[in-house]
PyMOL Python script that loads the backbone (N, CA, C, O; Angstrom):
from pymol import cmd

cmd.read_pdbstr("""\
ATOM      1  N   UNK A   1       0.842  -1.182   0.000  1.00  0.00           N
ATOM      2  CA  UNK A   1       0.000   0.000   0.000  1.00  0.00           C
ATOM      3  C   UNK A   1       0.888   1.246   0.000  1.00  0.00           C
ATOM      4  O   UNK A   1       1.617   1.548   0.945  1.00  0.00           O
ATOM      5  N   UNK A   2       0.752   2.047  -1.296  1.00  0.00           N
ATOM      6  CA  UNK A   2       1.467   3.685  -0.589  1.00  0.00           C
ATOM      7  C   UNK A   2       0.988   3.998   0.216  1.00  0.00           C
ATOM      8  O   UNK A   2      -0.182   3.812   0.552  1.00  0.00           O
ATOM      9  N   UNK A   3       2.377   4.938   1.054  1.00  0.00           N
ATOM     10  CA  UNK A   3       2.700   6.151   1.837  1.00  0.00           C
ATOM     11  C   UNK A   3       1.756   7.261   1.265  1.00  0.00           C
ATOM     12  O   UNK A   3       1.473   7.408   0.076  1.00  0.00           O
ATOM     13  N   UNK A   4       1.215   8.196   2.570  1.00  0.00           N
ATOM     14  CA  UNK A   4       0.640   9.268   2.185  1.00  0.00           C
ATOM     15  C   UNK A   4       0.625  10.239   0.818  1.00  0.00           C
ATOM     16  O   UNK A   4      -0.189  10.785   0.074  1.00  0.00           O
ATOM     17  N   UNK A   5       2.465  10.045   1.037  1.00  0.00           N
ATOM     18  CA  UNK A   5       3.012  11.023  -0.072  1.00  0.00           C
ATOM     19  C   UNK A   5       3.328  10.564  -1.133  1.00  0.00           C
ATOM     20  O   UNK A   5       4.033  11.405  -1.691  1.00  0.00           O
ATOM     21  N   UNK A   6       3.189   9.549  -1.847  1.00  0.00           N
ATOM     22  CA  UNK A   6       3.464   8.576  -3.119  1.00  0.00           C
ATOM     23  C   UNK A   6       1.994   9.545  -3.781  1.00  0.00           C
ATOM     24  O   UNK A   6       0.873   9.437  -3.284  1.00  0.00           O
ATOM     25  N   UNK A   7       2.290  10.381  -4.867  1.00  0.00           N
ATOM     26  CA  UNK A   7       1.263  10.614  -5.421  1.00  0.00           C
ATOM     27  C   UNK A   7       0.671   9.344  -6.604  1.00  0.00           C
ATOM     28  O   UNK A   7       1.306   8.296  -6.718  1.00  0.00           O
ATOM     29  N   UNK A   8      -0.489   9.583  -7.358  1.00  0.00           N
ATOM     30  CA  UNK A   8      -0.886   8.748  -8.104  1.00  0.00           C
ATOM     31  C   UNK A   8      -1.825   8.995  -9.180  1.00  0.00           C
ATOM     32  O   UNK A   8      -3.023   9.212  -8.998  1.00  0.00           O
ATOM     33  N   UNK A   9      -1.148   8.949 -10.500  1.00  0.00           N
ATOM     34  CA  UNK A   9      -2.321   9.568 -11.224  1.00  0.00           C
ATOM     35  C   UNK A   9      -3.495   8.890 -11.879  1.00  0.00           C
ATOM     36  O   UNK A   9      -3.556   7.671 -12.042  1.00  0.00           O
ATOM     37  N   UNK A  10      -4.369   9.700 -12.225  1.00  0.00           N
ATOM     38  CA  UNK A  10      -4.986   8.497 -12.782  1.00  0.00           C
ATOM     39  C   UNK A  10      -5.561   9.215 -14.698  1.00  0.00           C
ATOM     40  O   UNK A  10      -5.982  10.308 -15.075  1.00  0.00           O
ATOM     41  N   UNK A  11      -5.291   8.025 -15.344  1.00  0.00           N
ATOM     42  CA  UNK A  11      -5.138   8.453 -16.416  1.00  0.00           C
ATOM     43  C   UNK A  11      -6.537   8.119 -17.223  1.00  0.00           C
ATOM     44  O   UNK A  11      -7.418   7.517 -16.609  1.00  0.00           O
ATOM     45  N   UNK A  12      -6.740   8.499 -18.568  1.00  0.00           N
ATOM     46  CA  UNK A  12      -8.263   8.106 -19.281  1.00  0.00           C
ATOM     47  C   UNK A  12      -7.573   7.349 -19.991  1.00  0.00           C
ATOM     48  O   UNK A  12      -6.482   6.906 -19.631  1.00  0.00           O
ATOM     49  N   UNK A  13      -8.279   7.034 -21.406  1.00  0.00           N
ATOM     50  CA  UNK A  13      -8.386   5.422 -22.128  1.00  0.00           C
ATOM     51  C   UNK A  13      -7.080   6.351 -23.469  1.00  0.00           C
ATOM     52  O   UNK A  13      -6.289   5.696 -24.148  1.00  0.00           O
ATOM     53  N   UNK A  14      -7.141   7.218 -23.505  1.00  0.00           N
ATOM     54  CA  UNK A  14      -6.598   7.360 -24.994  1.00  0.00           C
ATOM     55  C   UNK A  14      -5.151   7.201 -25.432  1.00  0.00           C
ATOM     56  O   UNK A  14      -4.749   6.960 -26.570  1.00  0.00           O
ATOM     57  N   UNK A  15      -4.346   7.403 -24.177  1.00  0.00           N
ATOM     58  CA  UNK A  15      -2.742   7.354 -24.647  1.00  0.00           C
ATOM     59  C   UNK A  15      -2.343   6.341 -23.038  1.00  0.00           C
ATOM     60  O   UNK A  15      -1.581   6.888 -22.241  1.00  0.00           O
ATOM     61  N   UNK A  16      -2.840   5.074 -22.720  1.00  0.00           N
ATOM     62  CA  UNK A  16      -2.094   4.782 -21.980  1.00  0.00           C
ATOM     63  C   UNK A  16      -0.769   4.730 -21.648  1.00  0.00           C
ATOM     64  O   UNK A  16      -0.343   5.000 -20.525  1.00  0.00           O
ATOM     65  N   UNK A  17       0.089   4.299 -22.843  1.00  0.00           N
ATOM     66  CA  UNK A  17       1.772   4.437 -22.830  1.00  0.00           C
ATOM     67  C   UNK A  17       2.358   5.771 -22.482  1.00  0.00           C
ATOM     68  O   UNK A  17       3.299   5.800 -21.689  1.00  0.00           O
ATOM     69  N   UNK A  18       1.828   7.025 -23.071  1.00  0.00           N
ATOM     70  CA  UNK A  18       2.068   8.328 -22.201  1.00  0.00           C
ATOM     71  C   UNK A  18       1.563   8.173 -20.824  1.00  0.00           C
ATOM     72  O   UNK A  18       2.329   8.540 -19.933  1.00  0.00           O
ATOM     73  N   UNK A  19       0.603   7.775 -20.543  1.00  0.00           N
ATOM     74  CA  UNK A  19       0.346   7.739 -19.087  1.00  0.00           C
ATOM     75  C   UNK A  19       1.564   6.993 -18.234  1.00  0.00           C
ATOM     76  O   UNK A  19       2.213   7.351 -17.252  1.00  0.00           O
ATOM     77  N   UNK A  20       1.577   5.983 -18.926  1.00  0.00           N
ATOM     78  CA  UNK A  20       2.680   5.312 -17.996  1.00  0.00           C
ATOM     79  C   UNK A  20       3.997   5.740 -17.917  1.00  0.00           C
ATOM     80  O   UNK A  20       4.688   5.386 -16.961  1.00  0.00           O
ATOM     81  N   UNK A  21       4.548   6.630 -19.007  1.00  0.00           N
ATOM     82  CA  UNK A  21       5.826   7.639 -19.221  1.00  0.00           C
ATOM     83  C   UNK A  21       6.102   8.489 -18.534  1.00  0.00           C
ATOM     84  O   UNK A  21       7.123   8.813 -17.927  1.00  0.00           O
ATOM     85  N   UNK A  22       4.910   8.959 -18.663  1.00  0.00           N
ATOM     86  CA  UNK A  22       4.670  10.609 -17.331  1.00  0.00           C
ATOM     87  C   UNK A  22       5.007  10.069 -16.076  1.00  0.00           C
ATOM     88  O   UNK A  22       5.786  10.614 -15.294  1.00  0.00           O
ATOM     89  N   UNK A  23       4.299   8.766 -15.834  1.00  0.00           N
ATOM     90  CA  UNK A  23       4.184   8.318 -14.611  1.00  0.00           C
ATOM     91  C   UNK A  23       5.784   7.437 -13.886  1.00  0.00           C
ATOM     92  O   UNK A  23       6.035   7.104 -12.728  1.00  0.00           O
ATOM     93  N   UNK A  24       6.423   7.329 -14.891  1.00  0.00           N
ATOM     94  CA  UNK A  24       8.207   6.423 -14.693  1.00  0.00           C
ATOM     95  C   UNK A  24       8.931   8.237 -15.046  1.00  0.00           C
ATOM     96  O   UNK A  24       9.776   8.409 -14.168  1.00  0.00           O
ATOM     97  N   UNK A  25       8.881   9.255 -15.779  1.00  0.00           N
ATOM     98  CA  UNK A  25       8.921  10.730 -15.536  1.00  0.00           C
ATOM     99  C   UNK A  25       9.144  11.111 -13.954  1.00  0.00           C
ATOM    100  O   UNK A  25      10.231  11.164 -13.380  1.00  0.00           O
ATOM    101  N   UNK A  26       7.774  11.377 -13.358  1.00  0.00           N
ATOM    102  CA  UNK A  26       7.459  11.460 -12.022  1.00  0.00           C
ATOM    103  C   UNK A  26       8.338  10.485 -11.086  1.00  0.00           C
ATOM    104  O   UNK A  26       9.298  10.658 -10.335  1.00  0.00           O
ATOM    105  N   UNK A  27       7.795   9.712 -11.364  1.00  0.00           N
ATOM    106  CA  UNK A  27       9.140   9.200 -10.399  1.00  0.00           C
ATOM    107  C   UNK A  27      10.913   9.391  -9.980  1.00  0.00           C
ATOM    108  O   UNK A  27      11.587   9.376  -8.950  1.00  0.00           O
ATOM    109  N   UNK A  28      11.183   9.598 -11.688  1.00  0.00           N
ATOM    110  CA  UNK A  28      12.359   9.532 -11.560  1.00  0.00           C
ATOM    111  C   UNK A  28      12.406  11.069 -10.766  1.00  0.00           C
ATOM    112  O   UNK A  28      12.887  11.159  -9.637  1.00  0.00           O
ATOM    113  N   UNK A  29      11.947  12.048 -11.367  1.00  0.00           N
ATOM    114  CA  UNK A  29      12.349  13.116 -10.798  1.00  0.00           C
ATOM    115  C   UNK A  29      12.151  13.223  -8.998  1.00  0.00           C
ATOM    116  O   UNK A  29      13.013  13.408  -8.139  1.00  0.00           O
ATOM    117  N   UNK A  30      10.540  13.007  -8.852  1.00  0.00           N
ATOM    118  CA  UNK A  30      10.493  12.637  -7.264  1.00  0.00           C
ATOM    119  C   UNK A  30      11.148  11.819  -6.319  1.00  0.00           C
ATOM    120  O   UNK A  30      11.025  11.818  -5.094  1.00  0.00           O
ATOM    121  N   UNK A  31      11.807  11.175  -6.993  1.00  0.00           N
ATOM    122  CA  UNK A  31      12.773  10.039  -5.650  1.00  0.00           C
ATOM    123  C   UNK A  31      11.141   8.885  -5.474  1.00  0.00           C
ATOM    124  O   UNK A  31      11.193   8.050  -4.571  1.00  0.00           O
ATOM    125  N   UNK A  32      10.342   8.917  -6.011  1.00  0.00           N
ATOM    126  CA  UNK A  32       9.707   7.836  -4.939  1.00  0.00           C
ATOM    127  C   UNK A  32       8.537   7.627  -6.304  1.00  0.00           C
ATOM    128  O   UNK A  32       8.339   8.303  -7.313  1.00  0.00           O
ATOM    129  N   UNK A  33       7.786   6.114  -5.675  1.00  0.00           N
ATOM    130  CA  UNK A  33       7.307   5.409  -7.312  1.00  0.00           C
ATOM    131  C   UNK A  33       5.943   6.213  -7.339  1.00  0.00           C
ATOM    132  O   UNK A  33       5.398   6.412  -6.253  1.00  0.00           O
ATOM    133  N   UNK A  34       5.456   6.605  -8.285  1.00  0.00           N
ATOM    134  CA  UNK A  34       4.407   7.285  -9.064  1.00  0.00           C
ATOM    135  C   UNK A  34       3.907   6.094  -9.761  1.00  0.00           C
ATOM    136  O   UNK A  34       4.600   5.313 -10.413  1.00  0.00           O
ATOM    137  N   UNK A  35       2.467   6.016  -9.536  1.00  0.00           N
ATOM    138  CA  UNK A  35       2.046   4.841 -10.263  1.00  0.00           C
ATOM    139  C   UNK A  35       0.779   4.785 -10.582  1.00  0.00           C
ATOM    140  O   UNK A  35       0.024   5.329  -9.776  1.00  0.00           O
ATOM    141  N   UNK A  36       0.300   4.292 -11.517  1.00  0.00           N
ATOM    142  CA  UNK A  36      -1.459   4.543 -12.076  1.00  0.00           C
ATOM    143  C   UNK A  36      -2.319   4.199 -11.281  1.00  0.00           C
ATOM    144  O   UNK A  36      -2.254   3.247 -10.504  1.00  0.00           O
ATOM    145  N   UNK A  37      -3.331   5.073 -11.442  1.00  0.00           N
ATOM    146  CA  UNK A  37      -4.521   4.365 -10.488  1.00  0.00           C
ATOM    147  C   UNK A  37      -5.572   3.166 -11.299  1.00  0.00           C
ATOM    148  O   UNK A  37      -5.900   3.078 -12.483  1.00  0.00           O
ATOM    149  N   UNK A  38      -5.856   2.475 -10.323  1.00  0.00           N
ATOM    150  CA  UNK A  38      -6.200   1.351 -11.465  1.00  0.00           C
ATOM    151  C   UNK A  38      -7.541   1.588 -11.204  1.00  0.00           C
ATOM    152  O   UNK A  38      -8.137   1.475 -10.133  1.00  0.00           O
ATOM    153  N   UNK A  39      -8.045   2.001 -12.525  1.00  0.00           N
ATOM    154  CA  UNK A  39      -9.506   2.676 -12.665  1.00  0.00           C
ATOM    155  C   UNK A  39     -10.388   2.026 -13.882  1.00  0.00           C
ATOM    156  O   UNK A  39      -9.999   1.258 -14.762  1.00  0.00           O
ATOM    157  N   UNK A  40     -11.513   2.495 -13.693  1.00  0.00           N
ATOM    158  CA  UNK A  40     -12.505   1.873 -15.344  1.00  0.00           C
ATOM    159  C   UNK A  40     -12.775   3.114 -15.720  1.00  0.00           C
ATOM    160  O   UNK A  40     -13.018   3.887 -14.793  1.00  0.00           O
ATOM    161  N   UNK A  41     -12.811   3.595 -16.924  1.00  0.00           N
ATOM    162  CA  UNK A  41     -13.001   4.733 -17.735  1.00  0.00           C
ATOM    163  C   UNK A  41     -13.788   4.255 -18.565  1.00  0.00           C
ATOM    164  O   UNK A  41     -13.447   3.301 -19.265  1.00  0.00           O
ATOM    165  N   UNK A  42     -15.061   4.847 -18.660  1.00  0.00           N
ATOM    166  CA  UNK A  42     -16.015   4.802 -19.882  1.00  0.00           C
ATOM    167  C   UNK A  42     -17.208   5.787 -20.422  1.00  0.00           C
ATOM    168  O   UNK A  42     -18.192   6.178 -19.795  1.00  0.00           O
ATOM    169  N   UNK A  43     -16.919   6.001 -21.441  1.00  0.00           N
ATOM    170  CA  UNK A  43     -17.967   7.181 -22.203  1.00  0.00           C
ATOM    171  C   UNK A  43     -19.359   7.001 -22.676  1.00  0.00           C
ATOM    172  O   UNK A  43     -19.689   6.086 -23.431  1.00  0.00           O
ATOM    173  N   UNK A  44     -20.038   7.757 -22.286  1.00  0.00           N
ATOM    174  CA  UNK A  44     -21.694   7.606 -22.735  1.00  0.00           C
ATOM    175  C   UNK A  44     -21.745   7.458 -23.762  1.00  0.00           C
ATOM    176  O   UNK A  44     -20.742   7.176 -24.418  1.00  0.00           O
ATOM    177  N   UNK A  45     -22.862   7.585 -24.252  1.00  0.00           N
ATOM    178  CA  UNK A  45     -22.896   8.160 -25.950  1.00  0.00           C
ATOM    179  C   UNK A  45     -23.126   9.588 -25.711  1.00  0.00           C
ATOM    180  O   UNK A  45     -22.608  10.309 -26.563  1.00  0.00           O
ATOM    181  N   UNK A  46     -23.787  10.206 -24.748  1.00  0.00           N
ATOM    182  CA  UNK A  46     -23.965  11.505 -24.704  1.00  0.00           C
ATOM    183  C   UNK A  46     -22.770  12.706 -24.244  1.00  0.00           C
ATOM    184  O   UNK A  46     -22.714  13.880 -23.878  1.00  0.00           O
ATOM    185  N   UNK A  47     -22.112  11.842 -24.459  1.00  0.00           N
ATOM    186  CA  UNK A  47     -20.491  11.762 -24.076  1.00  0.00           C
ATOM    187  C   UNK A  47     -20.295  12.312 -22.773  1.00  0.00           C
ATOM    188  O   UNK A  47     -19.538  13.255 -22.541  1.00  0.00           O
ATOM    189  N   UNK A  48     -20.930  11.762 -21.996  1.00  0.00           N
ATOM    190  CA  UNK A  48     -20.565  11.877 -20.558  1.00  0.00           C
ATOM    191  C   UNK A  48     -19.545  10.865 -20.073  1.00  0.00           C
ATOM    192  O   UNK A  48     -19.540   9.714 -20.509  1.00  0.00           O
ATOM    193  N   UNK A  49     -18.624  11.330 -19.108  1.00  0.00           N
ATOM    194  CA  UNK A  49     -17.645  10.129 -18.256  1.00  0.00           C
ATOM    195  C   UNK A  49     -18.137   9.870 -17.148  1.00  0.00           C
ATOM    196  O   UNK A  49     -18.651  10.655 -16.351  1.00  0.00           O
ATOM    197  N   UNK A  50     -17.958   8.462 -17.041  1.00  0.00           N
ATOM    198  CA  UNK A  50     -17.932   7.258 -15.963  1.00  0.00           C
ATOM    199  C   UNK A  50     -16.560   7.196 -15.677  1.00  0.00           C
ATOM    200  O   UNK A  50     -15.770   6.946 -16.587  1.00  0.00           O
ATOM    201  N   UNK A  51     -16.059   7.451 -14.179  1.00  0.00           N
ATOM    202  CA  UNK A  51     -15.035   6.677 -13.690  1.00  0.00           C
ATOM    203  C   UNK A  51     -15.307   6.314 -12.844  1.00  0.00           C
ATOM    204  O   UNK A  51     -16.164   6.913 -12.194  1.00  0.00           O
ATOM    205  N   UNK A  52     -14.651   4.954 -12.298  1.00  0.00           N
ATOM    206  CA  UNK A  52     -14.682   3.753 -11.300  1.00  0.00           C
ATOM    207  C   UNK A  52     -13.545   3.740 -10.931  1.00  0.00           C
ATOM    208  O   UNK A  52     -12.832   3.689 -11.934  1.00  0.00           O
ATOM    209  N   UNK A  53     -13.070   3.756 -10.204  1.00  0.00           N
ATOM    210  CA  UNK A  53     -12.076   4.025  -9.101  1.00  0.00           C
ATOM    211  C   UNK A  53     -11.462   2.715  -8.272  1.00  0.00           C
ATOM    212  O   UNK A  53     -12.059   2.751  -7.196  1.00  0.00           O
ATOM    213  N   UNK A  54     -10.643   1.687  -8.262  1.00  0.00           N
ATOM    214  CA  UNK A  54     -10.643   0.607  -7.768  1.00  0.00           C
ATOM    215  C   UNK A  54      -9.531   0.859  -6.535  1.00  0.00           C
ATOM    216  O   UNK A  54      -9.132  -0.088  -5.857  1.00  0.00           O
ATOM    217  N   UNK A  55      -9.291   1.581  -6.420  1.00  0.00           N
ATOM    218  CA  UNK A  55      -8.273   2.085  -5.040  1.00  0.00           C
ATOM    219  C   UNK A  55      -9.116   3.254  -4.024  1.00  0.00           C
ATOM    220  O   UNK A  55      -9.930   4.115  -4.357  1.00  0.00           O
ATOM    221  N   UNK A  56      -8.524   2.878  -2.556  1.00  0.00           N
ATOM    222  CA  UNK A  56      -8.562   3.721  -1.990  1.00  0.00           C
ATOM    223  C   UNK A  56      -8.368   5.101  -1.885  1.00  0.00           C
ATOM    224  O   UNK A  56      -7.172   5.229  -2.146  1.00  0.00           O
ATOM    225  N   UNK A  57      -8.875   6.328  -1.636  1.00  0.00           N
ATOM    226  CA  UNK A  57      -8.561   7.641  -1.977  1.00  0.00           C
ATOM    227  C   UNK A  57      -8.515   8.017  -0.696  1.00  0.00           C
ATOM    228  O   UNK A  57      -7.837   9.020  -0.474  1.00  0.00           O
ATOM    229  N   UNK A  58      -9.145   7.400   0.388  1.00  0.00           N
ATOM    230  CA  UNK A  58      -9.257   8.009   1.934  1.00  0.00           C
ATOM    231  C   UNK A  58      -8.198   9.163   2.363  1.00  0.00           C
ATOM    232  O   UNK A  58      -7.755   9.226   1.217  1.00  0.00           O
ATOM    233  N   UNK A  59      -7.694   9.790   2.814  1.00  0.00           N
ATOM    234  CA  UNK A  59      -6.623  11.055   2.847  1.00  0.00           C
ATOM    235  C   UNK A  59      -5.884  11.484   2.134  1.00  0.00           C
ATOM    236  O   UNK A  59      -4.809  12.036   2.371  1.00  0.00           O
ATOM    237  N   UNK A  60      -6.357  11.287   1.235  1.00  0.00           N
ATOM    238  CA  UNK A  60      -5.410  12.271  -0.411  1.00  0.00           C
ATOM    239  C   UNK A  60      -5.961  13.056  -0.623  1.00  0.00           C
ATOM    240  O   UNK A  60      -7.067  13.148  -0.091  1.00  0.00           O
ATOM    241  N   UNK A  61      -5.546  13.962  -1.431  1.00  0.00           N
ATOM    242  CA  UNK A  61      -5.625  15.614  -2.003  1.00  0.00           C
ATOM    243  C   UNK A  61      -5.752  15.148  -3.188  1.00  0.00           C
ATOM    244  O   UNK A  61      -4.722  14.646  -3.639  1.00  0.00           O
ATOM    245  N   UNK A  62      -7.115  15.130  -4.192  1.00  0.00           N
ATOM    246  CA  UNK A  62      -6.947  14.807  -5.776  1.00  0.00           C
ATOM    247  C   UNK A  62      -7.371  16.105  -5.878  1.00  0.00           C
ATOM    248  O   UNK A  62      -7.812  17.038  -5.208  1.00  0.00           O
ATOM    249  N   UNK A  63      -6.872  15.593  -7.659  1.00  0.00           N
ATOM    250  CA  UNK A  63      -7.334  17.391  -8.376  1.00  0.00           C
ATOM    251  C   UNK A  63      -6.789  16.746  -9.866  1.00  0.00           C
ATOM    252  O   UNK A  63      -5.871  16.052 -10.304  1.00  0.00           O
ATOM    253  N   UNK A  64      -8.216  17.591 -10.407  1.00  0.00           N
ATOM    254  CA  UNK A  64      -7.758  17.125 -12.210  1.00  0.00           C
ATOM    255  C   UNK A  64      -7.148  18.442 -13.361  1.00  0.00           C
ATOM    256  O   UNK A  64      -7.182  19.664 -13.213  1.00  0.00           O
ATOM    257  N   UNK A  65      -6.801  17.904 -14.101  1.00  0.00           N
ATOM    258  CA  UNK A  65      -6.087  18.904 -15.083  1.00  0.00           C
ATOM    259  C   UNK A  65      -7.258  19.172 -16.232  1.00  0.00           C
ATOM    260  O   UNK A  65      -7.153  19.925 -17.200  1.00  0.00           O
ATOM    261  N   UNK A  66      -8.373  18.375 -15.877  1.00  0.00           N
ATOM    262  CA  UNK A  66      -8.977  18.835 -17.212  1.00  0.00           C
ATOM    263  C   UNK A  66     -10.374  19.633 -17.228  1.00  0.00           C
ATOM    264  O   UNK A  66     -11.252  19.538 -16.371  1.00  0.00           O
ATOM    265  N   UNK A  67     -10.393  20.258 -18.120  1.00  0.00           N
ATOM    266  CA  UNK A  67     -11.547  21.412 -17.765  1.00  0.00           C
ATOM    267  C   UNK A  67     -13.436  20.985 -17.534  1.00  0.00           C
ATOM    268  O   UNK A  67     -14.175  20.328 -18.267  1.00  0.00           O
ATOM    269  N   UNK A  68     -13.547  21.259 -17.017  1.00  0.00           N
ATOM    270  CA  UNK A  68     -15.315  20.729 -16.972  1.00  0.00           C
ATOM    271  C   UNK A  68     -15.894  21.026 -18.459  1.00  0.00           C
ATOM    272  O   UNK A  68     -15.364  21.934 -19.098  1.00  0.00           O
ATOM    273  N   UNK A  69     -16.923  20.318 -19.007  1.00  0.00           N
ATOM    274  CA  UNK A  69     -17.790  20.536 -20.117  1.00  0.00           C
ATOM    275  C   UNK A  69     -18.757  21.270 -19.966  1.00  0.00           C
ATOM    276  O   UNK A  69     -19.674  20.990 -19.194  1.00  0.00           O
ATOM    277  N   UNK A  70     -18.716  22.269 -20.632  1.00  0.00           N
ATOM    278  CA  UNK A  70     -19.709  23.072 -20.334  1.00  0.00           C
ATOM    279  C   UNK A  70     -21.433  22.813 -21.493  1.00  0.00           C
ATOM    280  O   UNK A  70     -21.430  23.192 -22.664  1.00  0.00           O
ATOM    281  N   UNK A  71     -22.065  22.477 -21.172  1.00  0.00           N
ATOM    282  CA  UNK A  71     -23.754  22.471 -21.588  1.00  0.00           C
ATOM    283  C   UNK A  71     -23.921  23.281 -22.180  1.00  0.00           C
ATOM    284  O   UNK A  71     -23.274  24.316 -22.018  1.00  0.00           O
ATOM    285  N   UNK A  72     -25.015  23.138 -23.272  1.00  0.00           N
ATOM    286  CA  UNK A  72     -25.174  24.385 -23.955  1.00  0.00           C
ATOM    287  C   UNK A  72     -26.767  24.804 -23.388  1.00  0.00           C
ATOM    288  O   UNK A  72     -27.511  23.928 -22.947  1.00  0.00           O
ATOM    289  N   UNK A  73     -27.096  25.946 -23.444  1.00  0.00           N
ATOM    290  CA  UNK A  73     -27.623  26.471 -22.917  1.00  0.00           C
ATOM    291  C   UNK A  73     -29.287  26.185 -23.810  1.00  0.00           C
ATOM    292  O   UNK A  73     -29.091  26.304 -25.019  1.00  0.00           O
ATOM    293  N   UNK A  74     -30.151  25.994 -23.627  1.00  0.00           N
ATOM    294  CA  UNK A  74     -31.432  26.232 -24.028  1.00  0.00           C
ATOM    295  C   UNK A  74     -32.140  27.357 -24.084  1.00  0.00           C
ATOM    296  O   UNK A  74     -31.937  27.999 -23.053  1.00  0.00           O
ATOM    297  N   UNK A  75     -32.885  27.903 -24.815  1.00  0.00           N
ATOM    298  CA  UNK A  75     -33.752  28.807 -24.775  1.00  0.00           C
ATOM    299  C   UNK A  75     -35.051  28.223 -25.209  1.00  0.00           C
ATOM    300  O   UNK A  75     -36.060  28.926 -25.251  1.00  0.00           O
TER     301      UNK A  75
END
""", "prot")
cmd.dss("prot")
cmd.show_as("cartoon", "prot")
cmd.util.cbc("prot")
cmd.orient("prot")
């Protein structure tokens, strides 16, 4: 099980091998192992995301890099 401070990212379906680059990246530079979160990623048709999460998150600090979708508005 990681240490508090072992961060962990978690990546979507489209470039796993960059995910895992970034993630042997991170490490090397941090001194300590960076490693994927082992997750299920899947898209609606209405292209909404599903993620499933198969690890613990209990006292971590997450935060994503990617921007919310914004709705279009009705009148």
């Amino acid at each position: 099980m990681p240490t508090l401070n072992e961060p962990k990212l978690i990546a979507g379906n489209a470039n796993q091998p960059l995910a895992q680059a970034v993630a042997r990246r991170m490490s090397m530079h941090r001194g300590m192992n960076v490693g994927l979160v082992d997750a299920r990623i899947e898209r609606f048709n209405d292209q909404e995301i599903f993620v499933e999460v198969y690890e613990t998150s209990a006292a971590r600090t997450c935060s994503s890099s990617s921007r919310p979708r914004t709705r279009p508005t009705t009148t």
